[in-house]
C-alpha positions in Angstrom: -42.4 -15.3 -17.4 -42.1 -18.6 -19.2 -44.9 -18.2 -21.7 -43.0 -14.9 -22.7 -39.8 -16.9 -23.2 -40.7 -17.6 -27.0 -41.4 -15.2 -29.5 -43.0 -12.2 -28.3 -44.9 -11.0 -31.6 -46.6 -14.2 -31.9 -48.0 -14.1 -28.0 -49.3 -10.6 -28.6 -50.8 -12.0 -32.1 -52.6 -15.3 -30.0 -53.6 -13.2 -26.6 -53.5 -9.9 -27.4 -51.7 -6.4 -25.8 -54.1 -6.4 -22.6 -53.3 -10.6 -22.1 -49.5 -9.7 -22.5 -49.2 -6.5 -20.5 -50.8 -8.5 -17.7 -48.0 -11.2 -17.3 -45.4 -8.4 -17.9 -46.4 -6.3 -14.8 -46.7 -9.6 -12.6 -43.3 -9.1 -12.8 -40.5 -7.0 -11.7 -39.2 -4.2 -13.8 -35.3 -6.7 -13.6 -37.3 -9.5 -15.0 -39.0 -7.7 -17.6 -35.5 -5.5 -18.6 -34.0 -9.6 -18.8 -36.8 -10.4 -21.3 -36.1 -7.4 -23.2 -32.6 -8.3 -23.8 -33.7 -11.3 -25.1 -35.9 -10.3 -27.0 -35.1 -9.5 -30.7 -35.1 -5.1 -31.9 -38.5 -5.3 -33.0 -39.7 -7.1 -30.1 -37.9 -5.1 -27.9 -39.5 -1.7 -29.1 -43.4 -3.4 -29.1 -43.0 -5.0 -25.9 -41.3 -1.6 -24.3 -44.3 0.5 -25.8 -46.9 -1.8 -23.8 -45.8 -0.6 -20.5 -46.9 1.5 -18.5 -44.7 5.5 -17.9 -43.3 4.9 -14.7 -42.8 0.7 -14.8 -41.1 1.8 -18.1 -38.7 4.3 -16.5 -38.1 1.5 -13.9 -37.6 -1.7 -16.1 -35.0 1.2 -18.5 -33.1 1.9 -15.5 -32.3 -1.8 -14.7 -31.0 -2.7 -18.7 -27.2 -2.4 -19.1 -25.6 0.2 -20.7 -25.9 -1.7 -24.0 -29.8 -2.5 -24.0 -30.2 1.3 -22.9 -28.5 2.3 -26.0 -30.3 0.0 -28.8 -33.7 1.0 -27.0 -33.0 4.5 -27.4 -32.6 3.7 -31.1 -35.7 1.8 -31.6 -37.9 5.1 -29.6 -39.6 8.1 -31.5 -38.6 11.5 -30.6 -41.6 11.7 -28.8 -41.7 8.2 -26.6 -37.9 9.1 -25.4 -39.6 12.4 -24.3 -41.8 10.8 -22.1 -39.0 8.5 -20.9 -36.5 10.9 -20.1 -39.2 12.5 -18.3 -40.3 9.5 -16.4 -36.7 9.1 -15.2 -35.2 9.6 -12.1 -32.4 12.2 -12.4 -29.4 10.3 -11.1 -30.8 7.3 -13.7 -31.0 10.1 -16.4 -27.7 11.4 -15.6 -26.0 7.9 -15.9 -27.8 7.4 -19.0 -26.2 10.9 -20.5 -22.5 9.6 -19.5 -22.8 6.7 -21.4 -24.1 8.1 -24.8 -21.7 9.8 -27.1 -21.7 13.5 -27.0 -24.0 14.0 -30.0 -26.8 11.5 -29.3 -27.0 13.4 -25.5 -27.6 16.6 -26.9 -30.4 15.9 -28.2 -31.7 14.1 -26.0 -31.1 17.1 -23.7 -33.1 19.0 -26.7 -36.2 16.1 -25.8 -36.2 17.7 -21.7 -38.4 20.2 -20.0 -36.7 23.4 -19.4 -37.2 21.7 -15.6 -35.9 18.5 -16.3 -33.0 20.6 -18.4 -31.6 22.6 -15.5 -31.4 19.2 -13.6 -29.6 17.9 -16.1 -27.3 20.0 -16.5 -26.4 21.2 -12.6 -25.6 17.0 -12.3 -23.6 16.8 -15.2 -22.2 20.1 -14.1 -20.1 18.2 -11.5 -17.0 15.9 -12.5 -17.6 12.9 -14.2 -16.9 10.4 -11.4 -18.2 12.6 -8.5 -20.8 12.2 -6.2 -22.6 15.3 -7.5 -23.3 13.2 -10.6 -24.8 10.2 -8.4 -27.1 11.9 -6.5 -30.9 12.7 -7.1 -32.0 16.8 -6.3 -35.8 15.2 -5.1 -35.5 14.3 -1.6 -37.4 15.5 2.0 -36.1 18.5 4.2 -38.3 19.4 7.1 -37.6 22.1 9.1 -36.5 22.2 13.0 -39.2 24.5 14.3 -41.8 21.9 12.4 -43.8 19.7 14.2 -43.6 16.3 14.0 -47.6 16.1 12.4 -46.5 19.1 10.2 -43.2 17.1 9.1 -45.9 13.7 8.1 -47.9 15.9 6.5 -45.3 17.4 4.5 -43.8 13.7 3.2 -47.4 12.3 2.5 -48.0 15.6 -0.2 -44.1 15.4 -1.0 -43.4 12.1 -1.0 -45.0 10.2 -4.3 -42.2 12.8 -6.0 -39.3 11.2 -4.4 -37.3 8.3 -5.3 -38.7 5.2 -2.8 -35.1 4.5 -1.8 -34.6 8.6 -0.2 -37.7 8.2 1.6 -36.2 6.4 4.6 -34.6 8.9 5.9 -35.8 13.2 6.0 -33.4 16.1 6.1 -33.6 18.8 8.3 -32.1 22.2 7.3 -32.6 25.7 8.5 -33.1 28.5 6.5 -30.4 28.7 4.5 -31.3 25.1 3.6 -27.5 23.8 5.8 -28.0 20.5 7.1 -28.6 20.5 10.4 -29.6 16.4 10.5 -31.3 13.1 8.9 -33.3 11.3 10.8 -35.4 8.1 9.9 -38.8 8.2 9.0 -39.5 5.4 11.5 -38.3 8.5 14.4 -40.9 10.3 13.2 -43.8 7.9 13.0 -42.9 7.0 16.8 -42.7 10.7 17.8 -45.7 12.4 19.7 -48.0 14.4 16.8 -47.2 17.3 18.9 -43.8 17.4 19.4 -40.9 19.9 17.9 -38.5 18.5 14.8 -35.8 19.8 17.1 -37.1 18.0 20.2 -36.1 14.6 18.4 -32.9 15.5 16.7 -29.6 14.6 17.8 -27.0 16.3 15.5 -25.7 12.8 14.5 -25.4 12.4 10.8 -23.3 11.3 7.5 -23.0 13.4 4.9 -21.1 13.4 1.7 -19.7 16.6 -0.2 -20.6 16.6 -4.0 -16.9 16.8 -5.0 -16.2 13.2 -3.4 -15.3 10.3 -5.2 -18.1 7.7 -6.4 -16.0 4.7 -4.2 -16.1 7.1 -1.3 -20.1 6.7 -1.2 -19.0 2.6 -1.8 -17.5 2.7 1.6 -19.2 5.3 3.9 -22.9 3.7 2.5 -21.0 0.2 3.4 -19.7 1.1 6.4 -23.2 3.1 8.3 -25.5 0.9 6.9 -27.4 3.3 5.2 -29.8 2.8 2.7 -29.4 7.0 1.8 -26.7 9.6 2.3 -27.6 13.3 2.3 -24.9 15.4 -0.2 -24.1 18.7 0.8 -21.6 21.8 -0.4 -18.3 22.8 0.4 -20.8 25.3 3.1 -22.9 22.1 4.4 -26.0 23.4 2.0 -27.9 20.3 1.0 -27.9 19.5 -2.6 -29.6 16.0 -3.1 -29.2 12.7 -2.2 -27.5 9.2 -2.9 -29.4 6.1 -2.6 -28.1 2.5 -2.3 -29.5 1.2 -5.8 -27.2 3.6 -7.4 -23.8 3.2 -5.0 -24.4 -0.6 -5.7 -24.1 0.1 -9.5 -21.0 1.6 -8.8 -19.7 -1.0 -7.0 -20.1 -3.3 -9.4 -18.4 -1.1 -11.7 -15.6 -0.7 -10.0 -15.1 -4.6 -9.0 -15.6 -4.7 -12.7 -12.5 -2.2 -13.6 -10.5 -3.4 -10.5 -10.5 -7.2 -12.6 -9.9 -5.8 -16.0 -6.9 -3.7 -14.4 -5.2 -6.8 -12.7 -5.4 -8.6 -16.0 -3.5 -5.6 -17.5 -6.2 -4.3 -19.6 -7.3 -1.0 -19.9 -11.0 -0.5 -18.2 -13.9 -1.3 -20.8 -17.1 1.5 -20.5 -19.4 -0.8 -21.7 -18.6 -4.1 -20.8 -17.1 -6.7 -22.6 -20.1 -8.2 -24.7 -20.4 -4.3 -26.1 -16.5 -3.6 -26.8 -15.9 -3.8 -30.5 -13.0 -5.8 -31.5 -10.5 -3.6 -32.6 -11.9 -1.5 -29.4 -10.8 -4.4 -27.6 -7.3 -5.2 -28.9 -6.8 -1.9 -28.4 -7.1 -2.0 -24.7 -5.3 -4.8 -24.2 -2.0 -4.7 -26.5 -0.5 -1.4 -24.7 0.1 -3.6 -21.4 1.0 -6.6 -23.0 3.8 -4.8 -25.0 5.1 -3.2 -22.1 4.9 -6.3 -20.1 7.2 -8.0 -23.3 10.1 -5.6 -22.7 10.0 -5.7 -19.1 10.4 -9.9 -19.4 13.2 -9.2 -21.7 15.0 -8.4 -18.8 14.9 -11.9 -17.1 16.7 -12.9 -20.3 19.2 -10.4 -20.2 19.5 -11.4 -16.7 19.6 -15.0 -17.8 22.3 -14.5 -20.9 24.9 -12.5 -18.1 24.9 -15.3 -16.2 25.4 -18.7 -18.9 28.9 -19.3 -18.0 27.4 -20.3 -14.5 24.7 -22.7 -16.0 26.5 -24.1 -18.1 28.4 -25.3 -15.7 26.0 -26.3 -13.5 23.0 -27.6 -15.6 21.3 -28.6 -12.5 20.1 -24.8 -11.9 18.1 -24.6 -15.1 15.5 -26.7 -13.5 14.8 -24.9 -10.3 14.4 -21.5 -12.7 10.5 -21.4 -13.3 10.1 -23.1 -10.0 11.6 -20.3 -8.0 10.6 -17.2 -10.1 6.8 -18.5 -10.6 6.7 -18.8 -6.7 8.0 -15.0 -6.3 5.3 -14.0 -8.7 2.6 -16.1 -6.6 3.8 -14.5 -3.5 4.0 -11.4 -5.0 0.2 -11.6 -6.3 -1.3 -12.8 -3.2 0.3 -10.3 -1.1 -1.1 -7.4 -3.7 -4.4 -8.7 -4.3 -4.7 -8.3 -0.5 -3.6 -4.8 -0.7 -5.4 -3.5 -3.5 -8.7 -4.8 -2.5 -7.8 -3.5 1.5 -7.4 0.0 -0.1 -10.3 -0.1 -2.0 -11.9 -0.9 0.8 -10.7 1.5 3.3 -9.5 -1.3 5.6 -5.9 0.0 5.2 -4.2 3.2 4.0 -0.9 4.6 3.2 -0.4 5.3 6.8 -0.1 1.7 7.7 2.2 0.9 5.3 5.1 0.4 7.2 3.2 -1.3 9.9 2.3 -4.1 6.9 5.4 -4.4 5.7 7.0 -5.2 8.9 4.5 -7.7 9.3 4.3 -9.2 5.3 8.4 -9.8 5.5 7.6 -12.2 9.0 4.9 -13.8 7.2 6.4 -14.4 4.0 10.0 -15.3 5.6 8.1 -17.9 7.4 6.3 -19.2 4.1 9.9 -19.1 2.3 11.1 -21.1 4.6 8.2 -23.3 4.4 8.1 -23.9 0.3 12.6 -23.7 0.8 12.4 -26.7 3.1 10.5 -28.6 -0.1 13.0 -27.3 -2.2 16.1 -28.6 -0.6 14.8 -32.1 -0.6 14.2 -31.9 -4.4 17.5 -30.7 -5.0 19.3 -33.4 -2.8 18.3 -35.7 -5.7 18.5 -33.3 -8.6 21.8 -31.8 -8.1 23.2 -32.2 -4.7 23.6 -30.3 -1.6 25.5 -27.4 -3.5 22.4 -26.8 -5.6 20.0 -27.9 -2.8 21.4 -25.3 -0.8 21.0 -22.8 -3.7 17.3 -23.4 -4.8 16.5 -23.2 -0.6 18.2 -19.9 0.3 16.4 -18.2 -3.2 13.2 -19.5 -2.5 13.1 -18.1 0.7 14.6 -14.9 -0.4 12.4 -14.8 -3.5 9.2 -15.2 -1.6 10.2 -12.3 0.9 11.2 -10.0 -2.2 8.1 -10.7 -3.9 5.9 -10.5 -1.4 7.2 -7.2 -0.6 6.7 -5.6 -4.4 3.2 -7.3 -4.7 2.8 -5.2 -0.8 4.7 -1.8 -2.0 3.3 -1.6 -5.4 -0.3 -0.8 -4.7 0.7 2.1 -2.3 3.2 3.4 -4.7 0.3 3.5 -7.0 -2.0 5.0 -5.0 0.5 7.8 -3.7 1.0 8.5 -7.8 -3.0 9.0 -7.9 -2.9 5.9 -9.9 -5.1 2.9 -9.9 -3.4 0.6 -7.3 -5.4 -2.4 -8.9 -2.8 -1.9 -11.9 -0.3 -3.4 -9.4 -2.2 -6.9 -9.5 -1.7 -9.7 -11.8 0.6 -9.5 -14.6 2.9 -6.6 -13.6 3.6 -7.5 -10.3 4.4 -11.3 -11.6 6.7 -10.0 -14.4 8.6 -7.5 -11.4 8.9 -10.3 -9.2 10.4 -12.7 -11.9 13.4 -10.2 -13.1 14.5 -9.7 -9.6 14.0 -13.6 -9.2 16.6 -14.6 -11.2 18.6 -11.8 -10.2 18.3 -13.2 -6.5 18.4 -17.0 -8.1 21.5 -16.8 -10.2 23.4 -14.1 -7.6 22.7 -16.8 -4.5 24.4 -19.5 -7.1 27.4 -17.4 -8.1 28.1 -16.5 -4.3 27.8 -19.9 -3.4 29.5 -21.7 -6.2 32.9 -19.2 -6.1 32.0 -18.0 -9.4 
């Protein structure tokens, strides 16, 4: 939309509302949610009002969290009505998360006493739950259905449902339990004639509502699925997630994931929307704790002066040898903490990986102690080449071991194991790096 690019009020002025609306809807509702947030507050509220109900709903449910909020500001009483309305419910739902607790009241005061019960069954389930991701309007055919009977049922049902749950159709029994999905392509193949039952094969995914949002991440990831029914603790079907909304919820946890190995506490809204006291809030707690915990390398350090005083020669291999634990250290835990998230390892393999990480890292600490000793033929003789070797490789193996340990440690204390990346793991690996370091020397030395 490049003629849109410049200011908006002046266009509709020049070409009028019809000229403008035109170019809008030759366009996707991302693109149009993109111009929006470009767009100054007034702009943003004319150009919003010009669209049509449902492209409105769609282009609302791509803005951020922030451009949801400000447009919510700029709407009458009666425009966010017909929004809220126009929403999917899983979108609606999100949108209710975000708000503070006053501005979603009454915005649930704006719903149907439909759209109200929907509401609040989704928010009824905990906050980072599955229940709260999913969307009640989906297909369920029955088994004793024909396959005609089951087309017939999607083509007066279908314009109701959310495109992306329209791939694949439920069948329950009578008690509405999941008995299967299959694809609407099975269908369309099928003979007209032919039973619901005849063409099912009792092979499906399902979720429970209670589940963790990641745990949609990595089923929907792992089947391929562009759907995934939810069902009960009984196997009663409740709804259904689609792949639009488990991708925003993979980007939001990628998001947190970063935020946590930089030792900062997760930001709702993003960093562009965090106020700045908001933000130095989030970030001073770890980096105060992280100050005290370095104090101890220089506790460590002051216990052992007599040592480098004597040998002078040692002060030089210091950062070297504790800045390659902490690299070790955050290499081996970045590969942890995303292989968790992931579901490519769990806490029953770790013994199995550390077994494995102390070979690998033994081999690399030998590696990086081999470049050592030759520096420290020239720097302060074999004594002290000897010294900065033997550390490095033990300091790689200890680190590497802590950067492996922490995330499961984490994970067993139904913590975040991304905390365990970046700046904690680096400041655990440098205390017992000196420990090693300055230990090796005194052994070796006769102090």
């Amino acid at each position: 939309m490049p003629s849109l690019r410049g200011p908006l009020l002046s266009a509709l002025r020049e070409r009028g509302a019809e000229a403008v609306l035109a170019e809008l809807l030759r366009s996707s509702p991302p693109e149009v949610a993109d111009l929006l947030l470009a767009a100054s507050a007034a702009e943003r509220a004319v150009l919003f009002r010009l669209l049509p109900p449902e492209f409105a709903a769609d282009t609302f449910a791509a803005l951020p969290s922030p451009g949801r909020d400000a447009l919510v500001r700029d709407l009458t009483a009666e425009e966010t009505r017909r929004l809220l309305a126009d929403l999917e419910p899983d979108d609606r739902t999100h949108l209710f998360e975000e708000l503070p607790g006053r501005v979603t009241q009454r915005l649930l005061n704006l719903l149907s006493p439909e759209d109200l019960a929907e509401a609040r069954q989704l928010l009824g389930y905990p906050p980072q739950s599955v229940g709260r991701l999913m969307t009640p309007h989906y297909l369920a055919v029955r088994p004793e259905w024909t396959v005609a009977q089951a087309l017939a049922h999607v083509r007066e049902r279908g314009p109701g449902v959310e495109e992306a749950a329209l791939g694949d159709l439920y069948v329950v029994d009578g008690a509405w339990k999941l008995l299967d999905a299959l694809s609407l392509t099975r269908f369309v193949l099928a003979q007209p004639g032919a039973r619901v039952a005849e063409i099912m094969d009792g092979r499906f995914v399902a979720l429970r509502a209670g589940d963790d949002r990641e745990e949609a991440v990595r089923v929907m990831e792992r089947h391929g699925l562009p759907a995934l029914p939810v069902v009960d603790a009984g196997g009663v079907l409740l709804g259904a997630v689609t792949f639009d909304d488990v991708l925003d919820v993979a980007r939001a946890e990628t998001t947190e994931d970063f935020q946590l190995a930089g030792a900062v506490t997760p930001l709702p809204g993003g960093v562009g929307a965090t106020r700045p006291l908001d933000l130095y809030r989030r970030r001073i707690g770890w980096l105060v704790v992280l100050v005290f915990v370095n104090l101890l390398s220089g506790a460590v350090i002051a216990r052992y002066e007599d040592v480098i005083t004597e040998v002078v020669a040692l002060v030089f291999f210091l950062p070297l040898l504790i800045g390659s634990s902490g690299n070790a250290g955050s290499q081996a835990s970045t590969l942890m903490v995303r292989a968790l998230a992931t579901g490519d390892v769990t806490a029953a393999d770790w013994g199995r990986l550390l077994l494995r990480e102390v070979g690998i890292s033994a081999l690399l600490g030998a590696t990086m102690g081999l470049a050592v000793w030759a520096v420290g033929l020239g720097r302060g003789g074999p004594e002290v080449a000897l010294i900065a070797a033997l550390t490095m490789v033990a300091v790689v193996i200890l680190g590497s071991v802590i950067g492996l340990s922490l995330p499961f440690l984490l994970q067993r204390l139904r913590l975040d194991p991304a905390t365990a990346s970046g700046p904690l793991v680096t400041s655990l690996a440098d205390i017992s790096g000196v420990l090693v370091y300055f230990g090796v020397a005194t052994w070796l030395l006769g102090r």
